[in-house]
C-alpha positions in Angstrom: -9.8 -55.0 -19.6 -8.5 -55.6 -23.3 -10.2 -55.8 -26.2 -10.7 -52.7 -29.7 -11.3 -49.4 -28.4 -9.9 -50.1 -24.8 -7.4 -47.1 -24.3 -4.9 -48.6 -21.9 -4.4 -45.5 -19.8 -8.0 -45.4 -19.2 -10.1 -46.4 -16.2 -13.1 -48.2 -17.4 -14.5 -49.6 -13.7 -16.8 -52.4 -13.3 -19.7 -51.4 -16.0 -21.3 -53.6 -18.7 -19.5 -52.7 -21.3 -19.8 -54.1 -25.5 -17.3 -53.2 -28.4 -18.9 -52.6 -31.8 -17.3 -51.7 -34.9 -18.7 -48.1 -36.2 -17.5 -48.7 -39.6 -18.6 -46.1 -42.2 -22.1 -46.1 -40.8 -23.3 -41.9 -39.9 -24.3 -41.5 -36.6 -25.3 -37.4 -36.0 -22.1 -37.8 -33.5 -19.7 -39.2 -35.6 -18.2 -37.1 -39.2 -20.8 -37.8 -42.3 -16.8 -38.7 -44.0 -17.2 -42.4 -42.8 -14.0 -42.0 -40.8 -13.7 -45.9 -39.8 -14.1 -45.8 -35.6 -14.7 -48.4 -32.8 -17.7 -47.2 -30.5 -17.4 -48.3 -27.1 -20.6 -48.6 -25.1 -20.5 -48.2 -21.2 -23.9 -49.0 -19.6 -24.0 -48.0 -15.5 -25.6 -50.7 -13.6 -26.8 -49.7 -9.9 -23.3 -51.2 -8.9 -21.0 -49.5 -7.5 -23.5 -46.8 -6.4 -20.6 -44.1 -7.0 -21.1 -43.8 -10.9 -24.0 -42.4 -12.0 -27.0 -44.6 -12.3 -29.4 -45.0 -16.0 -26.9 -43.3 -17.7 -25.0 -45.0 -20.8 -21.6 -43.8 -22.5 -20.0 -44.5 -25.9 -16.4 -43.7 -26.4 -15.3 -43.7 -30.7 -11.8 -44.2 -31.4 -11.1 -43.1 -35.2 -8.2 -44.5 -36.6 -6.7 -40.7 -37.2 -6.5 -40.7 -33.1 -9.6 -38.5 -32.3 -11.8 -40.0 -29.9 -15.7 -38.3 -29.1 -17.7 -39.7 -26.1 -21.2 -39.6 -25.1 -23.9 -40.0 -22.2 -26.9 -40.8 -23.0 -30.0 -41.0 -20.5 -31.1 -44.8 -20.6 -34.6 -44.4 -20.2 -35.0 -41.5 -22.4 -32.2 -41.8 -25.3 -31.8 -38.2 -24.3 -28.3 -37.1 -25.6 -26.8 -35.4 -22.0 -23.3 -34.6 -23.2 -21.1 -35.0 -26.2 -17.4 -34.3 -26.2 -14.1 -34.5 -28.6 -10.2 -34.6 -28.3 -7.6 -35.1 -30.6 -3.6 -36.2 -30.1 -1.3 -32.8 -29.6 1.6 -32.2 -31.1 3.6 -34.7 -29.1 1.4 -37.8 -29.9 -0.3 -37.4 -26.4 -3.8 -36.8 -25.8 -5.3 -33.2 -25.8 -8.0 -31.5 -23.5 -11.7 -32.7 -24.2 -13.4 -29.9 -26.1 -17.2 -29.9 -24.7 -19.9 -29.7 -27.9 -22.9 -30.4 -25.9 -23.6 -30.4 -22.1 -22.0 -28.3 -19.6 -18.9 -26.6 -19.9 -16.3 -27.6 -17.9 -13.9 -25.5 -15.9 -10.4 -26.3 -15.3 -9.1 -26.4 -12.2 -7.9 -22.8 -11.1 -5.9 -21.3 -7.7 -7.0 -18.9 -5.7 -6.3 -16.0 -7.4 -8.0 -17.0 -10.9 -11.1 -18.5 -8.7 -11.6 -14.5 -7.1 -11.8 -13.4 -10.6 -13.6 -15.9 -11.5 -16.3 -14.8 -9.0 -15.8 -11.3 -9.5 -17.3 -12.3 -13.1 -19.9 -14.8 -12.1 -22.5 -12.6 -14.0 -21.1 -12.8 -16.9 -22.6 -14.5 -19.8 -22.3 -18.8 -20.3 -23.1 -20.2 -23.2 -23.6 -24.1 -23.6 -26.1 -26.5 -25.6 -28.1 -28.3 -24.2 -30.1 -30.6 -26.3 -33.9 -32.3 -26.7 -34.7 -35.2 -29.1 -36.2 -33.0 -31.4 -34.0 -30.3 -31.8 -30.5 -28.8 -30.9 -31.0 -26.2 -28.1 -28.5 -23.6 -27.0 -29.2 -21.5 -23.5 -27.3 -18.8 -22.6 -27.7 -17.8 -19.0 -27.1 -14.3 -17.3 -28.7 -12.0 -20.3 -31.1 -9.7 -18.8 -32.3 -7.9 -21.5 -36.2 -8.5 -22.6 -37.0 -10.6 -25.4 -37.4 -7.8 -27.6 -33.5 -6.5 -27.5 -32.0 -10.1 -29.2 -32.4 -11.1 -32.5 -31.0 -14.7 -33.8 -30.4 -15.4 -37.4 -28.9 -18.0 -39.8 -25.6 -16.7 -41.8 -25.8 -19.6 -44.4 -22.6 -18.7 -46.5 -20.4 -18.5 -42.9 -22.4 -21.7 -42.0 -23.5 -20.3 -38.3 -26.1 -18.4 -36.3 -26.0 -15.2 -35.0 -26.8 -13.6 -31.7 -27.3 -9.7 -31.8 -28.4 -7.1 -29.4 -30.1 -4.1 -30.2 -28.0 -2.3 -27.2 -25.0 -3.6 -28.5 -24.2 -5.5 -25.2 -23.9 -9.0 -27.0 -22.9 -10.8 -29.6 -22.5 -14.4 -30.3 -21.6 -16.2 -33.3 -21.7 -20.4 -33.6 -22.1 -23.3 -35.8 -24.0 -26.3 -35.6 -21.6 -28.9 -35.9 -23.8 -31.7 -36.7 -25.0 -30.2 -39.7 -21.4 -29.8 -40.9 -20.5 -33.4 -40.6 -23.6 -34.2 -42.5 -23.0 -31.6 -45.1 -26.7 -30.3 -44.8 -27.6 -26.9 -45.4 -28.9 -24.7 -42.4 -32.4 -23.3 -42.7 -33.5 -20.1 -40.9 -37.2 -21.4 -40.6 -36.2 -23.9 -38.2 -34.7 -21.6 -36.0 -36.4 -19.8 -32.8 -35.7 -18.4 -29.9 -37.1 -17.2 -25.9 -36.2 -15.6 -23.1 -36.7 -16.5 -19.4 -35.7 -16.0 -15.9 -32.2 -14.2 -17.7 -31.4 -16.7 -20.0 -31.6 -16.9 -23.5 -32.9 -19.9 -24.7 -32.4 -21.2 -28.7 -33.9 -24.0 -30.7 -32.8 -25.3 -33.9 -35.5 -28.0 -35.0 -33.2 -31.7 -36.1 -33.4 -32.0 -40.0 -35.4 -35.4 -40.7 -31.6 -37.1 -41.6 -30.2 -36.2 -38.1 -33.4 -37.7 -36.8 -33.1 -40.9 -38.8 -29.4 -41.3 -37.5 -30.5 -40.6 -34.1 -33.2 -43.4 -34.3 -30.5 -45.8 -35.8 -28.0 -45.1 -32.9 -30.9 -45.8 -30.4 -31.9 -49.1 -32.0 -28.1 -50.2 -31.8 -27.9 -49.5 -27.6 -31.3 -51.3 -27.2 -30.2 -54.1 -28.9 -27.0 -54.2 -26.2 -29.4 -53.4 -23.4 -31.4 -56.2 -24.4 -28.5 -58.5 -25.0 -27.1 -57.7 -21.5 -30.7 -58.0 -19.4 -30.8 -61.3 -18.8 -27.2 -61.1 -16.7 -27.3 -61.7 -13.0 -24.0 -60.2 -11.9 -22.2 -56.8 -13.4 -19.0 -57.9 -15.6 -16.1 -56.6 -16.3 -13.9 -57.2 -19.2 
């Protein structure tokens, strides 16, 4: 498989796959600085049954070596995972750093795994988004709703997590509002809490919602393109 944005060292597999110049257009994944990037876009056909099935990925390439990759649901245009890496300091590629989805684990011997599970109860923090908002849920809190308080630190450009018992704190950003250079608003910001886990919701700024919609239009129009193939092709 050759072609822009094919990474040699990478194993593609037999999925319909289409190659589209990003360009300086902003899509909520991609940095609001019109970094010029090649998008990628992997659609999983029923074929082989191993990889999973309705799902779509786009892999961007920016021409300063950072690459970001995405799964989308098919039928939804849910956003299920969104991840970057950039080249280390000896020009070969770094870990993926997770932004949305779940967290991944290295792989750890048995000495790290015991820990591991002596700690299982511990707090995990990940984001987990819905196409209206940006949604963080941090399992294994116990505390009642009434303990937590979640606010927007707009000089530091975050939110905070505080407990009134002092047994958490959390600070994060919202990266997608960075790369758009839009400010953060505390009336868009809520949170619950069920069954142990704290769950927060940040409601998408009409922009981020726009871009969204733009993105979506783009992976119809391959979808569309590719529906009237009989056989899955690889190239």
């Amino acid at each position: 498989m050759t072609g822009p944005g094919v990474r040699p060292d990478l194993t593609y597999g037999p999925e319909r796959r289409e190659v589209l110049p990003v360009g300086d257009r902003k899509y909520p994944c991609c940095r609001g600085d019109g970094s010029p990037a090649t998008m990628a876009v992997y659609s999983y056909l029923p074929s082989p049954p191993a990889l999973p099935l309705g799902k779509q990925k786009i892999h961007y390439l920016f021409e300063d070596g950072k690459e970001m990759a995405e799964e989308y649901d098919m039928k939804t245009g849910q956003l299920v995972s969104r991840k970057w890496r950039e080249k280390n300091t000896f020009g070969g590629s770094g870990k993926w750093q997770v932004e949305v989805g779940e967290p991944t684990s290295p792989l750890l011997g048995p000495l790290e795994s015991e820990l591991i599970k002596e700690s299982s109860s511990n707090p995990v923090f990940m984001r987990k988004d819905t196409l209206t908002s940006f949604q963080w849920r941090i399992r294994n809190l116990p505390y009642p709703k009434e303990v937590y308080s979640v606010s927007v630190e707009k000089e530091q450009r975050c939110c905070v997590v505080r407990t009134t018992n002092k047994k958490y704190y959390k600070k994060f950003s919202i990266p997608d509002l960075d790369r758009y250079h839009l400010p953060l608003d505390a009336a868009a910001l809520s949170f619950t809490h069920a069954n142990n886990t704290l769950i927060i919701t940040y409601q998408k700024p009409k922009e981020i919602l726009a871009a969204e919609e733009q993105l979506q239009k783009e992976l119809k129009k391959i979808k569309a393109a590719n529906s009237g193939d009989g056989d899955c092709k690889t190239q």
